[in-house]
FITOR-932750 format. One record per residue: residue in three letters; x, y, z of N, C-alpha, C in turn. Coordinates in pm, 1 decimal. Atoms other than C-alpha are relative to their C-alpha. Example, Ala and Ser with C-alpha at 12.3 -4.5 7.8 and 13.67 -1.06 7.14 Angstrom:
<recs>
ALA  89.0  -119.0  0.0  1230.0  -450.0  780.0  90.0  120.0  0.0
SER  -82.0  -119.0  -6.0  1367.0  -106.0  714.0  -77.0  109.0  73.0
</recs>
This chain:
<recs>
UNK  -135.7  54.1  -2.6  5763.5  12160.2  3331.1  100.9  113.5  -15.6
UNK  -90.2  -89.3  -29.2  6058.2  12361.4  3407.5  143.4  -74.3  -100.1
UNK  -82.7  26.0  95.3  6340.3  12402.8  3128.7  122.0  95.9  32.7
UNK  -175.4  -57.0  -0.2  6740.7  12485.6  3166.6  32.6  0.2  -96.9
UNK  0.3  -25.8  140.3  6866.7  12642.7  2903.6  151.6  16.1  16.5
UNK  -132.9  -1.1  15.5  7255.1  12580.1  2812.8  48.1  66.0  -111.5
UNK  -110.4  -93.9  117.1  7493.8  12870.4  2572.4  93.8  24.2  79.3
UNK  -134.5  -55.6  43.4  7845.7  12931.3  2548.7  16.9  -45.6  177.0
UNK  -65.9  63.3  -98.2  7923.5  12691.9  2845.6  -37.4  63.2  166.3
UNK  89.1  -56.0  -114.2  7646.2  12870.0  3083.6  -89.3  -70.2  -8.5
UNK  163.3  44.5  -23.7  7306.8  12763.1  3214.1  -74.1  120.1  30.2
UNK  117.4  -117.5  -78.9  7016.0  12999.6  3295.5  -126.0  -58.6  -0.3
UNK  156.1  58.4  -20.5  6657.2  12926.5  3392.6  39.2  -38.8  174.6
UNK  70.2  107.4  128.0  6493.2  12729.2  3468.9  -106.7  125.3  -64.8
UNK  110.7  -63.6  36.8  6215.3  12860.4  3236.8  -148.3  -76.9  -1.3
UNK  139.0  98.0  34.8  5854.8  12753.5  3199.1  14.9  -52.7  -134.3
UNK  -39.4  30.9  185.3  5832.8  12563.5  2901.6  -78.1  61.0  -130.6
UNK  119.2  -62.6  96.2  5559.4  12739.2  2740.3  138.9  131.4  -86.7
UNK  -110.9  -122.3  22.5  5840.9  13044.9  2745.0  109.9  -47.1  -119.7
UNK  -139.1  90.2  81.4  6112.9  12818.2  2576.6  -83.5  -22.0  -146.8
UNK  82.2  4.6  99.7  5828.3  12728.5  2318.6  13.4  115.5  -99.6
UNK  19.0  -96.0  60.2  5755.9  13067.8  2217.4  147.9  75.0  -78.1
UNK  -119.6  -70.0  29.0  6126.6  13181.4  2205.5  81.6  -97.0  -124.7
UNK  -117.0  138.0  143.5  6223.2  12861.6  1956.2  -110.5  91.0  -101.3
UNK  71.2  -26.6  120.0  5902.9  12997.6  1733.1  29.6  140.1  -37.6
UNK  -55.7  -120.8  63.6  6034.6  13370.3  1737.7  101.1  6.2  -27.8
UNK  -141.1  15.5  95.6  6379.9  13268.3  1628.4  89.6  27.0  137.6
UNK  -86.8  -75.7  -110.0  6516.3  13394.5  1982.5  116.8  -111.0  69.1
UNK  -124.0  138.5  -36.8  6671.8  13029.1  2072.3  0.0  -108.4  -109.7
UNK  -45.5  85.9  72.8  6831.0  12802.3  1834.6  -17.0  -83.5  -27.8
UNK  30.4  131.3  -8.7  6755.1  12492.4  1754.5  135.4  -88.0  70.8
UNK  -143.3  71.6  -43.2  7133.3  12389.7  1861.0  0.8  87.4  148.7
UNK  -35.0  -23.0  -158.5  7092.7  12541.6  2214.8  -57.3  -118.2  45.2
UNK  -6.0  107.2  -157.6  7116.3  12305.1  2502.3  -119.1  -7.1  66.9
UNK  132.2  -3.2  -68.1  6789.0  12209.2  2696.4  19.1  -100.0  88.8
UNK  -0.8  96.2  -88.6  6738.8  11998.4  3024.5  -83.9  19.2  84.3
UNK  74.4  47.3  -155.9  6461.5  11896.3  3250.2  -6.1  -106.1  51.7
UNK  -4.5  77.3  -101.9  6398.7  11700.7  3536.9  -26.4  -148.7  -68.7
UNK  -23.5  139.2  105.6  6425.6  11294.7  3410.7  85.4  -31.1  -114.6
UNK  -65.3  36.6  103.7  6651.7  11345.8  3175.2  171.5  -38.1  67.1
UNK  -91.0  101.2  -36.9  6971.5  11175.9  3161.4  125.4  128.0  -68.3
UNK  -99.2  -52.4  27.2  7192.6  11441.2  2994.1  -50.4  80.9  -85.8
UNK  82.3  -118.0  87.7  7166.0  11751.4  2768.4  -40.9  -5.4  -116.0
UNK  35.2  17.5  119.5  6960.8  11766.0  2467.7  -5.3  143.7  -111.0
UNK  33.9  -95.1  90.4  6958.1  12007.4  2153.3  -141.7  52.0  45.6
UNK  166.3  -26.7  7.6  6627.5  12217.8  2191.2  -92.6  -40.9  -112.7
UNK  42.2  89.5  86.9  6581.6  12117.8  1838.9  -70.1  -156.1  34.0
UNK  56.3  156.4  -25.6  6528.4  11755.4  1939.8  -61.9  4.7  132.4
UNK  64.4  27.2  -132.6  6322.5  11839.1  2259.1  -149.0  77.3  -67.4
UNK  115.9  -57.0  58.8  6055.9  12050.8  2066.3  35.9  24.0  -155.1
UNK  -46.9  7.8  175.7  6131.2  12014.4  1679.3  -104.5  47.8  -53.8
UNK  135.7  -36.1  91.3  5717.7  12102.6  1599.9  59.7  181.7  14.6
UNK  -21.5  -152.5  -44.2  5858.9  12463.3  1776.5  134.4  65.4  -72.5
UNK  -141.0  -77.6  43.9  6182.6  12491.6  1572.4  -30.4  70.8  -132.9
UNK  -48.4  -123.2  145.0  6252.1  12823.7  1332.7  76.9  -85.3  -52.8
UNK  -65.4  23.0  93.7  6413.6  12704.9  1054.6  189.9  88.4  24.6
UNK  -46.7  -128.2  54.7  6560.4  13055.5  1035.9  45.9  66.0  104.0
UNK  -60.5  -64.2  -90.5  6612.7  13130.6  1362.5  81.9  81.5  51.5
UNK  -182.1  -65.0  -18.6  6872.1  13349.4  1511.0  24.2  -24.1  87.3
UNK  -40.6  46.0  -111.7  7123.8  13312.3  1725.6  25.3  78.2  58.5
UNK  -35.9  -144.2  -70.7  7077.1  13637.4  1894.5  -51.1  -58.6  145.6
UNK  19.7  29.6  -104.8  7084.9  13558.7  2260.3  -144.6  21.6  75.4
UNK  102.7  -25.2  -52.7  6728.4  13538.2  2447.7  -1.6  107.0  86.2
UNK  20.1  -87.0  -131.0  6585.4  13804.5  2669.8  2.6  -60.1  115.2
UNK  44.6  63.6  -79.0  6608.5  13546.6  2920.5  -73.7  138.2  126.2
UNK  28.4  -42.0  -150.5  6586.2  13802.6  3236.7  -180.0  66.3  -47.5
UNK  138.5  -57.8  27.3  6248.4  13926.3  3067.7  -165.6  -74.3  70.3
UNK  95.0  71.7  -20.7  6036.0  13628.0  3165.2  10.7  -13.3  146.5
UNK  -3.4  2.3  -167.9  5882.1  13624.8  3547.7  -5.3  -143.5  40.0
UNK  9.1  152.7  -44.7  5967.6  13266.4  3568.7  177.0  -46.3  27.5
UNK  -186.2  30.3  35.7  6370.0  13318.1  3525.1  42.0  54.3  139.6
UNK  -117.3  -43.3  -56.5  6621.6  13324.1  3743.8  136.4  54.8  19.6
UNK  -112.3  -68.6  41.3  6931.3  13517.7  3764.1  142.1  -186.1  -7.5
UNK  -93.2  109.6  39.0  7195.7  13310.8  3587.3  105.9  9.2  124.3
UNK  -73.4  6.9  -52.8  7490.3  13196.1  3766.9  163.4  75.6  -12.7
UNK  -135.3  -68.5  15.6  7804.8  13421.2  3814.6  96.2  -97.9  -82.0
UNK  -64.0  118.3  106.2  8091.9  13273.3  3596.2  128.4  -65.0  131.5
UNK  -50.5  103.7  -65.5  8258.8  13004.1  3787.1  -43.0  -50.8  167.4
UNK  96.6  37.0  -108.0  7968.9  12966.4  4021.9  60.2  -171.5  39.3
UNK  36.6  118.1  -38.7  7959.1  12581.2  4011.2  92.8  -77.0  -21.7
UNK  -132.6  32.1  13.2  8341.7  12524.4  3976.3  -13.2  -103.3  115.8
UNK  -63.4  95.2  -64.3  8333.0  12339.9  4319.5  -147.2  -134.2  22.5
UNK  95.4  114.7  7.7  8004.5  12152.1  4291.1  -128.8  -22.2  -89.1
UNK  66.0  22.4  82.1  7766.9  12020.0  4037.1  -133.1  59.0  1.8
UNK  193.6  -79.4  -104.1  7431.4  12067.7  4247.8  4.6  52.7  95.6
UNK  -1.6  -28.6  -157.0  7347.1  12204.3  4542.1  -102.3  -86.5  77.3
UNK  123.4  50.1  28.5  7054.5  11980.5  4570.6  20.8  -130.0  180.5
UNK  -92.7  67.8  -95.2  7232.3  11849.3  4917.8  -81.3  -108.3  103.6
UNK  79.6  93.6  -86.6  7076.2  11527.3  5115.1  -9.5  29.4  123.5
UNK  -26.8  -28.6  -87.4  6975.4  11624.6  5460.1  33.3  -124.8  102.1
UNK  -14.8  76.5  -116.1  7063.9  11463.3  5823.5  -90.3  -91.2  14.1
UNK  101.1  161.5  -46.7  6747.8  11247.0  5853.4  -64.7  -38.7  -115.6
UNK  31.1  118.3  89.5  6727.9  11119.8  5498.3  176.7  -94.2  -11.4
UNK  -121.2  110.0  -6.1  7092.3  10983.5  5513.7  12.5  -101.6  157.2
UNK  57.0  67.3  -163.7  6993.4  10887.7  5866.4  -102.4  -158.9  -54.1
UNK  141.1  84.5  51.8  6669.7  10696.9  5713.7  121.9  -93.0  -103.6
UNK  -106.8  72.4  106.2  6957.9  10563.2  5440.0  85.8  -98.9  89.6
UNK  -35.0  109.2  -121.0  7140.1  10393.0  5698.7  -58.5  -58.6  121.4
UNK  85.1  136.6  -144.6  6868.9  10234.2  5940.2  -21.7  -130.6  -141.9
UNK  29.4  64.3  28.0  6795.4  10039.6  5614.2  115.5  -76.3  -57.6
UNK  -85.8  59.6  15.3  7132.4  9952.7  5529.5  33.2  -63.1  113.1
UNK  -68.7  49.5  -108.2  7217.8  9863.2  5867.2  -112.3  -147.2  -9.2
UNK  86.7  101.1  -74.7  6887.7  9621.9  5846.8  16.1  -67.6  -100.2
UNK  -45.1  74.0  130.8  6996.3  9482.4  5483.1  141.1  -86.0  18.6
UNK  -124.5  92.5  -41.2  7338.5  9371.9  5657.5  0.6  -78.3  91.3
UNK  46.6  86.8  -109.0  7198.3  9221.2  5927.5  -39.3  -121.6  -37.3
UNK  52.5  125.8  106.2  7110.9  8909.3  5703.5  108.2  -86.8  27.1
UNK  -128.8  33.2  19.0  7472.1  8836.6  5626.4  128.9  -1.3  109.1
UNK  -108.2  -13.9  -143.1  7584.3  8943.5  6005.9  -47.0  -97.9  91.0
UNK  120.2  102.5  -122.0  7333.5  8751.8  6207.6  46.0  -128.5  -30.8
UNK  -45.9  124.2  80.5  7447.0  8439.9  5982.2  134.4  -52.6  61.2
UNK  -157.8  42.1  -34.8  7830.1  8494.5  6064.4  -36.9  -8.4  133.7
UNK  -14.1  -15.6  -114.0  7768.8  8570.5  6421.3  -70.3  -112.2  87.9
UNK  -7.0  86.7  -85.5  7579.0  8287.4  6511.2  108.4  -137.2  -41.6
UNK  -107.9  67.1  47.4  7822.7  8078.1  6416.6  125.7  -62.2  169.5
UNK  -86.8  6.5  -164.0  7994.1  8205.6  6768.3  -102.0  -32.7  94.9
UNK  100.9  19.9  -109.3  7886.4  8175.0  7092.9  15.7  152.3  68.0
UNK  61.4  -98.1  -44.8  7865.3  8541.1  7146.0  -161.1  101.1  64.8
UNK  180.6  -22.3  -58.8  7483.2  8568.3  7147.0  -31.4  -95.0  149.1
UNK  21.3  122.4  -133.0  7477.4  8265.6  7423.1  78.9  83.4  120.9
UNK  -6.7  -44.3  -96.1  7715.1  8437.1  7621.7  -56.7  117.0  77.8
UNK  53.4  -140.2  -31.5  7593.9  8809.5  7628.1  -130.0  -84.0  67.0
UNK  156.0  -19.6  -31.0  7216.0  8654.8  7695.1  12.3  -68.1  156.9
UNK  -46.8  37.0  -140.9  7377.3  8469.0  8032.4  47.7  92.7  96.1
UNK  -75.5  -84.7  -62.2  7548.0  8779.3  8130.2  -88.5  70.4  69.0
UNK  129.9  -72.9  -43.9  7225.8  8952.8  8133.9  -103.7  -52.9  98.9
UNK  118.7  23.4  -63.0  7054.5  8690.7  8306.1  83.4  -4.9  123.2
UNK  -73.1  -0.9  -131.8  7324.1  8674.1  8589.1  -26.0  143.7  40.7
UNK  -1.0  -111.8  -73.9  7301.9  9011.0  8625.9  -139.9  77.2  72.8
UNK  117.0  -73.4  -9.7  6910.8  9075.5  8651.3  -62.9  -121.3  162.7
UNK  14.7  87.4  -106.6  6885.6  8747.9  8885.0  72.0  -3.3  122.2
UNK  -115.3  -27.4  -116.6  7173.9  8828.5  9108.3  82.1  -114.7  -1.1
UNK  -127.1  152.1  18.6  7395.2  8492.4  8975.2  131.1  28.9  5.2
UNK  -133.5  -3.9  14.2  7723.1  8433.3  8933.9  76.4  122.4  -117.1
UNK  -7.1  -46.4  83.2  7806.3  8769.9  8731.2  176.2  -0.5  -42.4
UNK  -179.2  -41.6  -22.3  8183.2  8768.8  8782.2  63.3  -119.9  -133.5
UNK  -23.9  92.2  94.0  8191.6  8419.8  8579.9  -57.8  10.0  -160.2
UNK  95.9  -38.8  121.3  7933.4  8528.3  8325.1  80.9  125.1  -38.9
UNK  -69.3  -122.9  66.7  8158.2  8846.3  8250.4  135.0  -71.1  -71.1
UNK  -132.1  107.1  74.8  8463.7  8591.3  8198.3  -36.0  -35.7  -119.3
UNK  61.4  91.4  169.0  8278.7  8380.3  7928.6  -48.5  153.1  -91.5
UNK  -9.2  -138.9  123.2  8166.6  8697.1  7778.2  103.1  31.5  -78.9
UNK  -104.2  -47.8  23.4  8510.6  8831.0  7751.9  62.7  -110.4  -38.7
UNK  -84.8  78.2  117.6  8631.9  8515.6  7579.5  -68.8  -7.3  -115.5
UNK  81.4  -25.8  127.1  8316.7  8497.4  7345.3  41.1  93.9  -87.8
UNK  -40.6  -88.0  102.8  8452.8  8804.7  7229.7  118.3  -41.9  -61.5
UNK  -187.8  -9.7  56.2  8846.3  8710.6  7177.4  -56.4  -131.2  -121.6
UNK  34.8  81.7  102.0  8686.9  8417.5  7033.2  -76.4  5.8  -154.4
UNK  73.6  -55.9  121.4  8446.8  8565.3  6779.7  38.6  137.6  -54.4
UNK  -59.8  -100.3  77.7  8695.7  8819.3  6689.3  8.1  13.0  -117.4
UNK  -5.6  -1.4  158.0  8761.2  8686.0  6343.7  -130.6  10.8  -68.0
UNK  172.2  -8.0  125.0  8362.9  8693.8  6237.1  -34.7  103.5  -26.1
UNK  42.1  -140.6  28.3  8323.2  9039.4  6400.2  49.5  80.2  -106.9
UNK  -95.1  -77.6  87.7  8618.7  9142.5  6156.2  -38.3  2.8  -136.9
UNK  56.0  5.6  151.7  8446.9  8972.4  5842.4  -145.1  53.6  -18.0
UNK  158.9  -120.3  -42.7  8112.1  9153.9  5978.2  22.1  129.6  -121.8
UNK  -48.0  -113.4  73.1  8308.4  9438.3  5906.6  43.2  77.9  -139.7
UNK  -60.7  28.0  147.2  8493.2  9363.4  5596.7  -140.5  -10.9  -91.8
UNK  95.2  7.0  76.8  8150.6  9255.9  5427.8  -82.4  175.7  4.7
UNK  78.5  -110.0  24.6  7971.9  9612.1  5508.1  94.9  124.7  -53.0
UNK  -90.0  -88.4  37.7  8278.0  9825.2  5421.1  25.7  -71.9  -164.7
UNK  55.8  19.9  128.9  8273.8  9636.2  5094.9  -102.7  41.4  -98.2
UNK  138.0  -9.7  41.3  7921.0  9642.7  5052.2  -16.3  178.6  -69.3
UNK  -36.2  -162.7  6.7  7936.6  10051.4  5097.9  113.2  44.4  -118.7
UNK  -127.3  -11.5  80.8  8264.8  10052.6  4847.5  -47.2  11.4  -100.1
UNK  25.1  -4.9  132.5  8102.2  9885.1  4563.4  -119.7  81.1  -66.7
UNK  151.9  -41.1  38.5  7756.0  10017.4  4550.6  23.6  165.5  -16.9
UNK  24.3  -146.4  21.7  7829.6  10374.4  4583.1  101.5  39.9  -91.9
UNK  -20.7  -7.2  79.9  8117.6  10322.7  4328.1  -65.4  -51.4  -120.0
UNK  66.2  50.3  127.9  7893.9  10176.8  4094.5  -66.1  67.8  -81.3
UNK  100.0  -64.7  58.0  7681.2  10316.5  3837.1  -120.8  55.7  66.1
UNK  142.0  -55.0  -19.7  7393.0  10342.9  4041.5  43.3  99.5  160.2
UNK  -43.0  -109.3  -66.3  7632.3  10558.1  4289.7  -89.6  -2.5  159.7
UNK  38.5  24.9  -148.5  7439.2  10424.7  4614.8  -66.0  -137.5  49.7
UNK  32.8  86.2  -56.9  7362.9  10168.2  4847.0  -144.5  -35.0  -3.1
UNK  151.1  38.8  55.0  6988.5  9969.7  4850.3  -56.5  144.6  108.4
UNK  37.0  -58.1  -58.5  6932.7  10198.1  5139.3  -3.7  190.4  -65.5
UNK  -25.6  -107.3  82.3  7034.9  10535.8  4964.1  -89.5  0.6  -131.3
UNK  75.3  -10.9  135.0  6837.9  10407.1  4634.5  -156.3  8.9  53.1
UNK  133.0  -6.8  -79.8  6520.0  10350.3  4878.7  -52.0  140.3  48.1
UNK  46.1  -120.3  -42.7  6522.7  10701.5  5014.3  49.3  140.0  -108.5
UNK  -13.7  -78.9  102.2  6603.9  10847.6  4670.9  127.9  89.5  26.4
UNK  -74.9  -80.3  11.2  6970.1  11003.6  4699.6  162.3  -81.5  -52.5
UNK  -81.9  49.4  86.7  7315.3  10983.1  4558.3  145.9  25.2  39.2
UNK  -98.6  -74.3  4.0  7683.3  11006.5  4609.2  92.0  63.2  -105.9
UNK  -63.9  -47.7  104.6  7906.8  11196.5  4390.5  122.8  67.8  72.4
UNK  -94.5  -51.5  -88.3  8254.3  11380.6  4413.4  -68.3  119.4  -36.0
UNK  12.5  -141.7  40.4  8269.3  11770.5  4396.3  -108.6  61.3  -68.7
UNK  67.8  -44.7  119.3  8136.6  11796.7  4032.8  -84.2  -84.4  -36.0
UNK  85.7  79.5  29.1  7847.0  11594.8  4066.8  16.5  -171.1  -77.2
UNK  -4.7  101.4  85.6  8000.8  11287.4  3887.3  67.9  -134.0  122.3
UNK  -51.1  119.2  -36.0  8086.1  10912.6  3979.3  121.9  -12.7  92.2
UNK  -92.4  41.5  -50.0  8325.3  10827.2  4276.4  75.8  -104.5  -4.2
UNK  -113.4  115.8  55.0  8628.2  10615.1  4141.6  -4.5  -119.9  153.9
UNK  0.3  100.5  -79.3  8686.0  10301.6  4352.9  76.6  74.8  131.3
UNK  -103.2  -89.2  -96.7  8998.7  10478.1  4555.6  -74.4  79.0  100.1
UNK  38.3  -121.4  -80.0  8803.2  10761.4  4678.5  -154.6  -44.5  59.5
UNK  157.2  -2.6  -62.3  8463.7  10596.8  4759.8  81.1  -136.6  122.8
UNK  -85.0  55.7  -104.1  8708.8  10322.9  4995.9  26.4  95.3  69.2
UNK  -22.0  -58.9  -100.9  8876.2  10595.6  5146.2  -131.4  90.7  70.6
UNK  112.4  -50.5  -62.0  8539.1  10764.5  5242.7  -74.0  -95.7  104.2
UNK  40.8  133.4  -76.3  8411.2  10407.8  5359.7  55.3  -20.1  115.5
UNK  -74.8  36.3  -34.5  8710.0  10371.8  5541.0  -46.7  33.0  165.0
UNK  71.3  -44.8  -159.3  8509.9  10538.3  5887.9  -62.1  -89.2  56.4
UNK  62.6  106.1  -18.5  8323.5  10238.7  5896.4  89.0  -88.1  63.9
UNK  -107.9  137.2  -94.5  8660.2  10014.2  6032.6  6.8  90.7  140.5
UNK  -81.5  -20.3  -102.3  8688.2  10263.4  6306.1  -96.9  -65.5  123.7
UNK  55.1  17.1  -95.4  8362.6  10088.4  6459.2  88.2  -138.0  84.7
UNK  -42.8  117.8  -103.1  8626.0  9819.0  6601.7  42.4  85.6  79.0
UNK  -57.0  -80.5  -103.0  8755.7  10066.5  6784.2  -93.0  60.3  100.5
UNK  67.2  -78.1  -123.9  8511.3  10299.4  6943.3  -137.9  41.0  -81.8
UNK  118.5  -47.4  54.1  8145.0  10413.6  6847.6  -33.9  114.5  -8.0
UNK  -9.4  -101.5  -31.3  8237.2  10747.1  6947.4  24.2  78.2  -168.0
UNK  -94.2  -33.9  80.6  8443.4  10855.3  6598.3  -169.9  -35.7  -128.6
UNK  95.4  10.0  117.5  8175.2  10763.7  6309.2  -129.5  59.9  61.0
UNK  106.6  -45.5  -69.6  7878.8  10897.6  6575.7  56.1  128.3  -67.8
UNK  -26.7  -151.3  -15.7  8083.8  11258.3  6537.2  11.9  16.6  -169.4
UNK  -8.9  -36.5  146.5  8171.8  11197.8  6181.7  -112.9  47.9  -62.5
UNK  190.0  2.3  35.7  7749.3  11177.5  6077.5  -22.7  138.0  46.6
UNK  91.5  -120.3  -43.2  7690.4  11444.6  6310.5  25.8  111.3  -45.6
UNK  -52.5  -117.8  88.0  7885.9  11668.5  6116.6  -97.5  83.1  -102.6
UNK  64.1  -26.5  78.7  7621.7  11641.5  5862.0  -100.7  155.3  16.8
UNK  115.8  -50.6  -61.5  7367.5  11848.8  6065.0  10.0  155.8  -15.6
UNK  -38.3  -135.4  29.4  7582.5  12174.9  6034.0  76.5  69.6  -83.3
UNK  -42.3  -73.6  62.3  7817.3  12185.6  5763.3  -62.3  71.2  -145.3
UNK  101.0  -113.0  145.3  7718.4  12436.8  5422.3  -58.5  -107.2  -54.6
UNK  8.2  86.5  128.8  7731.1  12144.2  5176.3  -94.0  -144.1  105.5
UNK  25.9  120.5  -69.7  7575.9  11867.7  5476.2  132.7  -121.8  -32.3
UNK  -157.8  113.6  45.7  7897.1  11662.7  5429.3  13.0  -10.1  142.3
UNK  -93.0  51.9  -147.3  8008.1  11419.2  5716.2  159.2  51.8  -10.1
UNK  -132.6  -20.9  3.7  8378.1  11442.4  5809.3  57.0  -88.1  -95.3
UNK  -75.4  68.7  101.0  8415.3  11140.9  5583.3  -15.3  21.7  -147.1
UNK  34.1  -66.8  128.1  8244.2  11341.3  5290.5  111.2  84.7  -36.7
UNK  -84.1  -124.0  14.9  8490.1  11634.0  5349.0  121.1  -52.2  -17.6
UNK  -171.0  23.1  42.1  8828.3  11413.5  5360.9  -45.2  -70.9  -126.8
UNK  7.2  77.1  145.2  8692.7  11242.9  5065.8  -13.4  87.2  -128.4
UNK  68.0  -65.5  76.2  8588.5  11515.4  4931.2  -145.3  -13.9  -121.6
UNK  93.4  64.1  75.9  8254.3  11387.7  4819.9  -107.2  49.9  60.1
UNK  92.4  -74.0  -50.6  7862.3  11523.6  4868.4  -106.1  -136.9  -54.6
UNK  142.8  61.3  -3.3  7547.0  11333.0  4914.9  -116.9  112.3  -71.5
UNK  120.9  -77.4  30.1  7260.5  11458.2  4678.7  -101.7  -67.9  11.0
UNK  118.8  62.8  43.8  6922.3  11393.9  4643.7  -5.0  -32.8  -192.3
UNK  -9.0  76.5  139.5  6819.6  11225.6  4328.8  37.6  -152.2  -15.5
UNK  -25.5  124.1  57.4  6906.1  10882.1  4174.5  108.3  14.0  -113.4
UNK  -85.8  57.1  99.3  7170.3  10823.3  3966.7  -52.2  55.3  -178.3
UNK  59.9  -11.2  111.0  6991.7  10792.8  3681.2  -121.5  120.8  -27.6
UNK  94.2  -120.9  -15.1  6754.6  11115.8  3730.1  81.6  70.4  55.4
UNK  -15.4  -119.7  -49.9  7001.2  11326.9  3844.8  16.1  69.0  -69.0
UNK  -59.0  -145.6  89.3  7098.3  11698.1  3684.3  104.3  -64.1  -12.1
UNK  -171.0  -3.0  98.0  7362.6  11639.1  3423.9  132.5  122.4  46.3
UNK  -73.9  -101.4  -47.2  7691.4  11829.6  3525.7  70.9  10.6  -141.7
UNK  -35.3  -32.4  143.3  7812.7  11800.1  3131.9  -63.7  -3.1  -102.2
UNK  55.9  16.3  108.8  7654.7  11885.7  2796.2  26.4  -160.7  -106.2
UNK  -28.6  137.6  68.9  7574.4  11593.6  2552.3  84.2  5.9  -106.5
UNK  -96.3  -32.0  124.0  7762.1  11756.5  2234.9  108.6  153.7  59.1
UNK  -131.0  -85.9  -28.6  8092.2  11999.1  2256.2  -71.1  88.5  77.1
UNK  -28.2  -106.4  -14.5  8086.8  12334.3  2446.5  40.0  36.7  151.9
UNK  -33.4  38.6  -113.4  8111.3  12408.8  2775.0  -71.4  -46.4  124.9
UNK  -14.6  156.7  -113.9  8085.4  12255.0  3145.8  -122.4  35.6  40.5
UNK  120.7  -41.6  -66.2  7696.1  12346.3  3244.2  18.4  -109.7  175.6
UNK  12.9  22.4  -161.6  7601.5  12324.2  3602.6  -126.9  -29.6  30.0
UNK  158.3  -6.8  -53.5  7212.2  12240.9  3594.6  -65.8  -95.0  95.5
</recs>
């Protein structure tokens, strides 16, 4: 198990834990330094993560960290000012995140939509056109099916731009589809997107009345920018990680000091 070690409003590591062990029993880390691995929910005293390993007597003379061949060079100081993790979701798991949202709304769309006679007309249109019928009339009724089932397509809409709103403002910070393929949204600094800002991110989702073109280019964005951020990540300013909610790296210590980045 791999251990992050939090002083004076830095992180360094990770370390092996055997390493972290040895350095609580030679006095080299504190019992009041900061500790965090993977499952945990926020930062803990090292004291209370190995207490059989705590010096009494300890000192608080800073570790050799760079000594151990398991460390990594700490982070420059104001490394992780613009984002919590780097830990960034790629193109075909947010891809995989929305085939199953799209098939979780389909429940609640299929429901409204038959309702119209849009499915009846489209499936006439198709058959005029493959039989050689009357297509000219079958394009008419189409084109009222639609004016007609305008208001359902709109609450189509309204329900998945909701749906998307609350779930990824919520505690558990993502949709069923996003919790299925294990990832998370957050703003900047790894933390919770307020209602405001996870709407206006959503908000790409109304432009499918318009054209299919505009949310296609937004996604594809993902594929090349640093952070994988769509265009609606970047005006939102918000990043897709991997993780869960509840398992992700803490971006703040649990007691005073300062802002760790692990």
């Amino acid at each position: 198990m791999d251990i992050w070690i939090g002083r004076n409003g830095e992180r360094h590591g990770p370390y092996k834990e055997v390493d972290v062990r040895g350095w609580l029993r030679s006095g080299e880390l504190a019992g009041d330094d900061l500790g965090w691995h993977d499952g945990m929910a926020d930062w803990q005293p090292l004291g209370s993560l190995f207490p059989e390993e705590l010096n009494p007597a300890g000192s608080a003379t800073p570790p050799p960290f760079a000594a151990s061949s398991a460390s990594s060079p700490a982070p420059a100081s104001g490394q992780a000012t613009t984002a919590a993790v780097e830990d960034y979701a790629g193109f075909w798991k947010r891809f995989g995140a929305w085939v199953i949202d799209y098939i979780v709304l389909m429940l609640p769309s299929g429901v409204i939509l038959a309702q119209t006679s849009l499915a009846d007309s489209m499936s006439k249109l198709f058959a005029a056109s493959l039989s050689g019928g009357n297509t000219q009339q079958a394009m008419a009724d189409y084109v009222q099916a639609v004016q007609a089932a305008r208001p359902a397509m709109l609450l189509v809409v309204a329900i998945g731009f909701i749906y998307y709103t609350l779930m990824e403002s919520s505690p558990l910070q993502a949709t069923l589809g996003k919790l299925a393929v294990g990832i998370r949204v957050t703003d900047m600094d790894g933390r919770r997107l307020g209602m405001g800002r996870s709407a206006g991110r959503n908000a790409v989702r109304l432009l499918n009345m318009v054209t299919g073109i505009i949310p296609f280019i937004a996604y594809l964005a993902i594929a090349w920018t640093q952070r994988k951020q769509g265009l609606h990540d970047l005006l939102a300013k918000a990043l897709v990680l991997n993780g869960r909610a509840a398992g992700g790296r803490p971006t703040q210590p649990a007691r005073g000091g300062g802002n760790f980045s692990a």
